[in-house]
C-alpha positions in Angstrom: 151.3 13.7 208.8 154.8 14.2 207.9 157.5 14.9 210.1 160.5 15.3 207.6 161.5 19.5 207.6 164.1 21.2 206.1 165.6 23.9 208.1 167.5 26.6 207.1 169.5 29.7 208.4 169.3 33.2 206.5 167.5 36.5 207.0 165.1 36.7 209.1 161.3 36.5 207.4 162.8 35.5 204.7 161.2 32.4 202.5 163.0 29.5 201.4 163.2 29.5 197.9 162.1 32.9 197.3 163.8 35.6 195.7 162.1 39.1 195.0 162.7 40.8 191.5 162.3 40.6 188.3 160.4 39.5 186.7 158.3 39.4 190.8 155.7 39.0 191.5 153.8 38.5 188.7 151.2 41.1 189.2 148.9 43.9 187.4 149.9 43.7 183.9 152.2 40.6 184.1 148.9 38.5 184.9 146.5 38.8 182.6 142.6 38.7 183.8 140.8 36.7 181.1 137.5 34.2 181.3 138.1 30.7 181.5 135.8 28.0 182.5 135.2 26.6 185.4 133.8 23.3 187.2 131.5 23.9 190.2 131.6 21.3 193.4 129.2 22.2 196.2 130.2 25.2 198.0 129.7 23.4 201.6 130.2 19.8 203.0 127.5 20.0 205.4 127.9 19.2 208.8 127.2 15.6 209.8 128.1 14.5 206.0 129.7 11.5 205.4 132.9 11.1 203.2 134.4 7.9 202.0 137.8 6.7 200.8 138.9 3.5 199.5 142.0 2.7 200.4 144.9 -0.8 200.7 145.6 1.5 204.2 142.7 1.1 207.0 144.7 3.8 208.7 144.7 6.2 205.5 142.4 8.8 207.0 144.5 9.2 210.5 146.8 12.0 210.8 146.4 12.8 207.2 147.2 16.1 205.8 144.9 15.5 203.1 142.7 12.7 201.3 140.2 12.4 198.4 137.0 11.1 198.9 133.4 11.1 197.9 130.1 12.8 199.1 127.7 11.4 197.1 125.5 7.9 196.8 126.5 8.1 193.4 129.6 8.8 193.1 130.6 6.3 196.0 128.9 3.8 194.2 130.8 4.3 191.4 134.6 4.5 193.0 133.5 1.1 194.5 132.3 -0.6 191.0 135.7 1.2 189.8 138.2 0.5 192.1 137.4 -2.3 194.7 139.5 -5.0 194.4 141.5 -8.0 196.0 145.3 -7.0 196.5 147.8 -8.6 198.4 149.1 -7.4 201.7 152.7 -7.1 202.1 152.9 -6.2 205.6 155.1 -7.9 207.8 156.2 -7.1 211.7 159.2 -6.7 212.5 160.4 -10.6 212.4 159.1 -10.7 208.7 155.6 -12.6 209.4 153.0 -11.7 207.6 150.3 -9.0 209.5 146.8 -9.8 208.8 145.1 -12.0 205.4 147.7 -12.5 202.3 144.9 -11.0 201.0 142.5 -8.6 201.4 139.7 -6.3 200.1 140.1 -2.3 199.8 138.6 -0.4 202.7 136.0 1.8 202.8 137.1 4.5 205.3 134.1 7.2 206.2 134.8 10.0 208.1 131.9 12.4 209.3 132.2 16.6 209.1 132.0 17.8 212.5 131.2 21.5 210.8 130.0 22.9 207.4 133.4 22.8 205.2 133.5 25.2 202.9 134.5 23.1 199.2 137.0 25.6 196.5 135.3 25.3 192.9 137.5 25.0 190.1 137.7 29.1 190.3 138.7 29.6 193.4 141.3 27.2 192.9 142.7 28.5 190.4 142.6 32.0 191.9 144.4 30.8 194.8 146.9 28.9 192.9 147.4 32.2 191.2 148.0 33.6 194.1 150.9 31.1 195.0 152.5 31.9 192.0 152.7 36.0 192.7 153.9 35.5 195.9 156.7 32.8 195.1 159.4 32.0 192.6 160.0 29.0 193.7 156.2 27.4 193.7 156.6 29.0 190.2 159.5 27.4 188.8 157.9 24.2 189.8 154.9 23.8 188.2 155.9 25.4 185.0 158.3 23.1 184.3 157.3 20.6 182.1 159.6 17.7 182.6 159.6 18.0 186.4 155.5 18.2 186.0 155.7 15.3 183.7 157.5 12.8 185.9 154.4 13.0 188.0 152.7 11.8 186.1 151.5 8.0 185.4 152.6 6.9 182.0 149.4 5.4 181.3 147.9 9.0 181.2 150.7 11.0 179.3 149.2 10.2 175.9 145.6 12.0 177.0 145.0 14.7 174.5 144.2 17.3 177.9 147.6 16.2 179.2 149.6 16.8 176.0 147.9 20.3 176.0 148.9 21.3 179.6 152.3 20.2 178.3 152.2 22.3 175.7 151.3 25.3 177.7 154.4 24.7 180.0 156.8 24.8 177.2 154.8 28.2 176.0 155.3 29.9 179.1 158.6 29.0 179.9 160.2 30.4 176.4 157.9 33.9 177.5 160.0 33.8 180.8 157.4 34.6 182.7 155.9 37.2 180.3 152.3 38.1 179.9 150.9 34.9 182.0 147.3 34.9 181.1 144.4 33.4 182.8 143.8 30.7 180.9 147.8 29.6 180.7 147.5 29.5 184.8 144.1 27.2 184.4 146.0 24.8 182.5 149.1 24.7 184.1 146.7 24.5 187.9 144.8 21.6 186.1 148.1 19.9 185.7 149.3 20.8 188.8 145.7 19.2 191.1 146.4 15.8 189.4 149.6 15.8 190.8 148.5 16.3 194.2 148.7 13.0 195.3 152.3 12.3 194.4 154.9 11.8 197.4 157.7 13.4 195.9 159.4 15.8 198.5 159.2 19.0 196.6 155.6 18.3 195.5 154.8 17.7 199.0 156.3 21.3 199.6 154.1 23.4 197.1 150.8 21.3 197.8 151.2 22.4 201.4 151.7 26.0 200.3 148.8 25.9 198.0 146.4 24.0 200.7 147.4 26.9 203.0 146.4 29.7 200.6 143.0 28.2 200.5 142.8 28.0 203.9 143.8 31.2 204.3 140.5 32.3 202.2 138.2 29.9 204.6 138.3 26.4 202.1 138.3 23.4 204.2 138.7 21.4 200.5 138.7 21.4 196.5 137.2 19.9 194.0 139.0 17.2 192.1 139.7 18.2 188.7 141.0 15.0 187.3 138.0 13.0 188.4 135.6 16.4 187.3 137.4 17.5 183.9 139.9 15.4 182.7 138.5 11.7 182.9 136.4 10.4 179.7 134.5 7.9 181.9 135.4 9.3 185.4 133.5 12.8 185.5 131.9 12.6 188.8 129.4 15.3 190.3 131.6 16.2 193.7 134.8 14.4 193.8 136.6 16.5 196.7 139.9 16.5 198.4 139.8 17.3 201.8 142.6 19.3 203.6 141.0 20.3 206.5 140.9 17.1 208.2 140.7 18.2 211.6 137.2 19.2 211.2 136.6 15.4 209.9 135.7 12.9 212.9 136.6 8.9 211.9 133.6 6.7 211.6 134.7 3.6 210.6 137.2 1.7 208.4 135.3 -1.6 207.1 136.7 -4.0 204.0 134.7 -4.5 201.4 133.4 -7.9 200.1 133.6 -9.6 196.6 130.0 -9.0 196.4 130.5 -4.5 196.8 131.9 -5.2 193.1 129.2 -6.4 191.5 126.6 -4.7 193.5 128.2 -1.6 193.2 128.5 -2.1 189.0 124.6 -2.4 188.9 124.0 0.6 191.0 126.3 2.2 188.7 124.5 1.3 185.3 121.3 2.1 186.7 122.7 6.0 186.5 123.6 5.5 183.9 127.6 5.7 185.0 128.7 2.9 183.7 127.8 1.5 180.3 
């Protein structure tokens, strides 16, 4: 949960960072309706379901305004054959001694859906992000530009050829000044802009509040997770979610994996056939 804000005085009902005019909001003919593809996730995390993280942070689950995780045997097994590792702890109390193992594990975090949780497919979410960029300028302005998007982004992905794309559609839009924003532009740009979730910068923090809200606002609990869905040559998984409605999640348990998850997990893996 964050606590930072930033408060400001102006007219009342007024949003920060918003300023009506043209060229808003980009509606009716400004936003063209085209088809575009889109991933499917499972419409509902069914109540009593059990979601998993790995995480460095036992804690990574508590008073968390969002967190990805997976639903499936499979696709668990394959985050843990992926991603479970030794690292080093680097926590300290407050006299500099070191808290817990110098090393440790990741943990394997499940939390437990107290209701059905309705999951956004790739559609929805892009209809919703569409909807955040009618409404506001400023949620606008900063997912379309490209080399505020870019430093986002890890430099071991920039050279994908999907990234490079989504790049290029930035710069496209940008030199139409908003003009004649298709469909298929704002897929793009919203696939850009889900892989960037995670990031901690301020102002990202910002617009992935305002887009978690919209969704709530149509009755999503969570997304889909594009990256791990679309992008990823050897990472498509079949329900990779993130979850923003975590007070509808009840903690199970936080437990550290072993050396032996790894190769355990790597077999169960091959035997679908996930890992080659």
């Amino acid at each position: 949960m964050y606590t930072d804000f930033l408060a400001h005085h102006g007219i009342k009902g007024q949003e920060w960072g918003v300023r009506n005019g043209p060229p808003y909001p980009l509606k009716g003919h400004r936003v063209k309706r085209v088809d575009y593809e889109a991933k499917s996730s499972p419409t509902i995390i069914k109540r009593g379901s059990v979601a998993q993280t790995l995480s460095k942070d036992k804690d990574r689950t508590r008073d968390s305004d969002f967190y990805y995780a997976a639903l499936t045997d499979r696709d668990k097994n394959f985050y843990n054959a992926m991603f479970q590792k030794v690292i080093k702890n680097d926590e300290v109390d407050e006299n500099g001694k070191r808290i817990g193992p110098a090393f440790h594990m990741l943990y394997k975090i499940r939390n437990k859906a107290n209701k059905d949780i309705k999951v956004a497919d790739e559609k929805a979410s892009v209809e919703a992000f569409t909807k955040c960029v009618e409404k506001s300028k400023d949620f606008w302005n900063f997912v379309t530009d490209p080399k505020r998007m870019e430093s986002l982004m890890p430099d071991n992905h920039k050279e994908n050829p999907a990234y490079k794309e989504s790049i290029k559609t930035l710069e496209k839009v940008r030199k139409r000044k908003n003009q004649n924003v298709s469909s298929e532009d704002l897929y793009k740009i919203y696939r850009f802009f889900n892989y960037t979730i995670p990031n901690e910068d301020p102002d990202l923090q910002r617009q992935r509040a305002r887009f978690f809200k919209e969704l709530k606002r149509q009755g999503y609990g969570a997304a889909i997770d594009t990256n791990d869905s679309h992008y990823g040559t050897n990472f498509k998984r079949e329900n990779p979610v993130i979850i923003f409605d975590t007070s509808n999640l009840s903690y199970l348990d936080s437990k550290m994996g072993s050396i032996l998850d790894i190769p355990i997990a790597t077999v169960k893996a091959m035997i679908y056939g996930d890992i080659k």
